[in-house]
N, C-alpha and C positions, 0 to 999 in steps of 0.2 A: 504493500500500500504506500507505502512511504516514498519507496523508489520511483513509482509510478505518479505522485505527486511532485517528482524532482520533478520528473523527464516531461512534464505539464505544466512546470512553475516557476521551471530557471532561468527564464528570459525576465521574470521583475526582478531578479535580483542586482544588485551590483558587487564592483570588484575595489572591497578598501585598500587593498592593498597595493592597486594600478594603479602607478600618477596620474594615468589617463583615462581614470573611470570618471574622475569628479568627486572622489571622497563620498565619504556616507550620504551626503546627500542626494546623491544621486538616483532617481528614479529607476533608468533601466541604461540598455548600451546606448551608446553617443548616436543621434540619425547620420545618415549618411550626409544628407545637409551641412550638421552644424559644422562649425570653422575648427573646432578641434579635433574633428574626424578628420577634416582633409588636409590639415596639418600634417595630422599621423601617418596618412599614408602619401604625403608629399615627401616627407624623411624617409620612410621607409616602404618604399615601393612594394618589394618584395612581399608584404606583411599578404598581399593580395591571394596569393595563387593557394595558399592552402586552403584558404574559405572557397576559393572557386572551385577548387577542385571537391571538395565535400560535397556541393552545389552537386557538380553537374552527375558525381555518381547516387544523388538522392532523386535528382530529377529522372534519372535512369532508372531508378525503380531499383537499387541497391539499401537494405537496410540499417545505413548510418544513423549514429549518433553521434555525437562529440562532447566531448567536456575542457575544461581547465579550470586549474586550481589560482581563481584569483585574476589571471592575465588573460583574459579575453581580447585588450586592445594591444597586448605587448606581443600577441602570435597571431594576430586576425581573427581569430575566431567571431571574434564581435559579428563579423557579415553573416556565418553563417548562422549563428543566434536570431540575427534578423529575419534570416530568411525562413529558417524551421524554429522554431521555439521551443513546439514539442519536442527537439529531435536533440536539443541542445540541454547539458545539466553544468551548473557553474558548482564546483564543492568547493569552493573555499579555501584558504590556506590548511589542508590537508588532504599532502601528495599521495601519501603511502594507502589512505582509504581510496582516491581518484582510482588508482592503479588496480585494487583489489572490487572495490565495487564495477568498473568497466568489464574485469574477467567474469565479474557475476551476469554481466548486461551481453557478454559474449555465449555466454551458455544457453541463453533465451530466444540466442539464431539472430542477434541484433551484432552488427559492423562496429563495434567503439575503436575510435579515432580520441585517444584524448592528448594534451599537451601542456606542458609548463618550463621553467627554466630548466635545462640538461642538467645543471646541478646537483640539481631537486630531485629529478628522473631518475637519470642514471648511476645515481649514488645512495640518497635518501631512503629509494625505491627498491634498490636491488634485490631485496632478498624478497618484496610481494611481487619483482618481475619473472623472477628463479622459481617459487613456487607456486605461485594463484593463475601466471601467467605462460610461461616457458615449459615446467613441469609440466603442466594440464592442457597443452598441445592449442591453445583456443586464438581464434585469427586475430588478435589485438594489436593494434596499430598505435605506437608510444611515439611523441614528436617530443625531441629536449632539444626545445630552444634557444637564444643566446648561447653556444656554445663556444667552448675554447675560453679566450680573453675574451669578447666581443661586449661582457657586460661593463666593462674596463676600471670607472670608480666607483662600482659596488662590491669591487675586492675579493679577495682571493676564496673569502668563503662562496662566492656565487661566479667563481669562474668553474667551469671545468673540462677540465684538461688528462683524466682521466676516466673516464666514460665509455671510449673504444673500448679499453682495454675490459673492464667490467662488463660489457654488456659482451664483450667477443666470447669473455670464458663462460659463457650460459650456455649449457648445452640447447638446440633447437632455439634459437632465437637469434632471426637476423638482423644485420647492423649496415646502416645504410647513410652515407653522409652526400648529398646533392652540392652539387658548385652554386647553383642559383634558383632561383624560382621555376625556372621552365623547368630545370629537371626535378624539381622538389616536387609537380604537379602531374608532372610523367608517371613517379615514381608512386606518387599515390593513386591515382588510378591504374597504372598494372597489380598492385596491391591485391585489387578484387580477389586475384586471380593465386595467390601468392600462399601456401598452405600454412605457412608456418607465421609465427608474432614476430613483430615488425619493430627494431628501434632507429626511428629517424632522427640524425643529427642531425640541427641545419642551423643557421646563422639567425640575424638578429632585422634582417629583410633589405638592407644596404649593400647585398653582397653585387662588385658589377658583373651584369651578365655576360654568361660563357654560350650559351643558347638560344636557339629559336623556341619560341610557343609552341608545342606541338611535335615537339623530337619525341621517339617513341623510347622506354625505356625499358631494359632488360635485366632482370636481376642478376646478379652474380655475375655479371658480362662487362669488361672494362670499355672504355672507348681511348681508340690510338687515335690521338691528334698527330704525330708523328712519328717517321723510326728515327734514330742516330745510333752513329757506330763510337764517339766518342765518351756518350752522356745521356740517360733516359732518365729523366725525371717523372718522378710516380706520386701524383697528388690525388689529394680528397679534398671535398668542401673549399675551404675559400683558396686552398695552395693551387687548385685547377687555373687559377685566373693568373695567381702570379707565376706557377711552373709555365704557363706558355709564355705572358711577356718578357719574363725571366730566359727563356730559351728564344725569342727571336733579338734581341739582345745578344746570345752569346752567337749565334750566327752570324751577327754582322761583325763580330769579332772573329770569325773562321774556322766555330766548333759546329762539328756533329750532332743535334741535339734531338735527341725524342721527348713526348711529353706524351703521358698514358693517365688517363682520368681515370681512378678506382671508386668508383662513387658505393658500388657494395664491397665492403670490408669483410662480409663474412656472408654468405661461401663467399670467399676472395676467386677472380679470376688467375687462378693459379698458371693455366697455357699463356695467358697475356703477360705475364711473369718471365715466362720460362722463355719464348720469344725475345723477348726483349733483352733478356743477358745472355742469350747465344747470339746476339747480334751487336754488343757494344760494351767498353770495359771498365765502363762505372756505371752505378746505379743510385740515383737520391731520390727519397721520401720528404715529401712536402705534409706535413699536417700540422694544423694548432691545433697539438697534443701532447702530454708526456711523450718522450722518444721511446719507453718504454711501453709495451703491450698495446701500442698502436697499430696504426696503418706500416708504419717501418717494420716495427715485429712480424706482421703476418708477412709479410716479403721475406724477410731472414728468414723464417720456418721453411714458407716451402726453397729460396734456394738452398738450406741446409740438409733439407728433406733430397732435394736432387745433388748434393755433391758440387753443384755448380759453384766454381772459383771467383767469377765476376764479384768483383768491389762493392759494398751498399755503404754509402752514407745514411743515417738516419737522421734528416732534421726537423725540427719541432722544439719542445721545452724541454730545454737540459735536465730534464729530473731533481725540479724545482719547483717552489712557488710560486706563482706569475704574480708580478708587481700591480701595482694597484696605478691606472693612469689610464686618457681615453684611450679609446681600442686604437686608435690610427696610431698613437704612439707606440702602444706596446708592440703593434704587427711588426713597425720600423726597429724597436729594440730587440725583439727578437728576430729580426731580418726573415718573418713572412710576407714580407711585401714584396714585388717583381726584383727591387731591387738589394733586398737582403739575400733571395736567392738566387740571384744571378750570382752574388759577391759569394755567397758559402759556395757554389757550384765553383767559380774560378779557383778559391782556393783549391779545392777536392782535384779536381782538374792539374793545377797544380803540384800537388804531391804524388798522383801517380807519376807525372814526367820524373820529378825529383827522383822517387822507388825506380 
């Protein structure tokens, strides 16, 4: 009864804990109209595609729901609130119950899509994703958003930067990081189709695009933007953008340079892998992530798994706490921006001629 009173009554509620709900006062989500909605998504473009994409598979006759704990304007979701009400439940600052009541709302033949800070998700969550949801095989689809540094002066407790690595070691549960909105919209509507629970990594909705509207997406299937025999760079999420400006950069410099988008981390396209260092003699990992039990890590596995010699850089967060500063600073401090990895790539580049 209760539940069925959320899933009927969580479009009056609001979100205190969003700067962009409007505080307790607030009657219900922001109209598309008002100046503070369009603000929201003038900054943040991106914020769009996952509400569209919930749209177009409920218009389809797909049985979605959605939820978020609190940030309905901080991940989009607001549109879709707007648009199904009944179909939308806001629970409030508490993750670990969103998580565990969705796998209940999955057993009842109902689609849950819910989302909140990857933080929150991917950390907080773990152990009702491991059991309520991954455990008990049921289609649930987790979005942890702002991820990485991307939430920049809300600090180290709400970055996160280990999240791959936890959601990778779940047995049955895949992990999936989009470069941009096109493919964050791809990627949830191939989903329908996708047996197993779903954890989307994805940014903060600023991220620039890598894609057209409309690319089709394939789980577990990398996409080659190019080969090189010198240097193949292997990015997830925002590294996609700077691994290629990064690589035409080093071209006009007169390297060799491949750029391989791994947008599913697990199953990892391990033949896209194996390719790629039988054909050039270094290999670097682009992720805002620990270096550890990332996107780096599942590339060492499988080339350790094949014996293969070829070189990997692993770059990302030194296996530290990431400082507290806006995100464009820290991408630059930690040189994930086109021109941090162009400059880690030359050195790397570097010390093999040295070897």
């Amino acid at each position: 009864m209760t539940q069925q009173m959320n899933l009927q009554g969580a479009h009056a509620g609001h979100a205190a804990g969003d700067p962009a709900s409007g505080g307790p006062a607030s009657a219900g989500p922001l109209s598309p109209d008002s100046w503070q909605y369009r603000a929201l998504n003038a900054i943040n473009p991106g914020l769009s595609y996952l509400s569209d994409a919930l749209i177009e598979l409920t218009r389809a006759g797909h049985p979605v729901v959605a939820g978020s704990a609190d940030l309905q304007y901080s991940n989009g979701l607001n549109r879709y609130a707007q648009a199904y009400p009944d179909r939308y439940v806001q629970f409030g600052i508490s993750e670990q119950n969103m998580v565990s009541a969705a796998a209940g709302l999955a057993t009842t033949g109902h689609m849950p899509f819910v989302a909140t800070f990857a933080s929150f998700l991917g950390l907080l969550c773990c152990e009702q994703i491991r059991m309520d949801v991954a455990y008990t095989k049921l289609p649930l689809r987790l979005i942890g958003h702002h991820t990485g540094i991307s939430l920049g002066f809300y600090g180290t407790s709400h970055h996160a930067t280990e999240d791959i690595a936890t959601m990778r070691a779940i047995a049955g549960l895949t992990v999936v990081s989009p470069a941009d909105g096109p493919q964050l919209a791809a990627a949830i509507k191939a989903s329908v189709d996708w047996p197993e629970p779903i954890y989307f990594r994805i940014g903060r909705g600023r991220e620039p695009q890598v894609y057209e509207d409309g690319q089709p997406f394939t789980f577990g299937q990398a996409i080659v933007h190019a080969e090189g025999t010198d240097l193949t760079l292997v990015a997830c999420g925002i590294g996609v953008r700077a691994a290629l400006d990064a690589a035409q950069a080093l071209r006009e410099e007169g390297h060799s340079v491949g750029v391989i988008d791994m947008p599913t981390i697990k199953p990892l396209d391990r033949a896209a892998v194996l390719r790629a260092a039988g054909g050039c003699r270094l290999m670097i990992t682009v992720e805002e992530h620990n270096v550890l039990g990332g996107l780096g890590s599942a590339v060492a596995e499988v080339l350790a798994d094949e014996g293969l010699g070829v070189r990997l850089y692993r770059h990302g967060i030194q296996d530290e706490y990431s400082l507290i500063a806006p995100p464009t600073t820290l991408y630059a401090h930690y040189r994930l921006d086109a021109e941090g990895v162009a400059q880690v790539a030359r050195e790397q580049l570097s010390k093999r001629k040295q070897g």
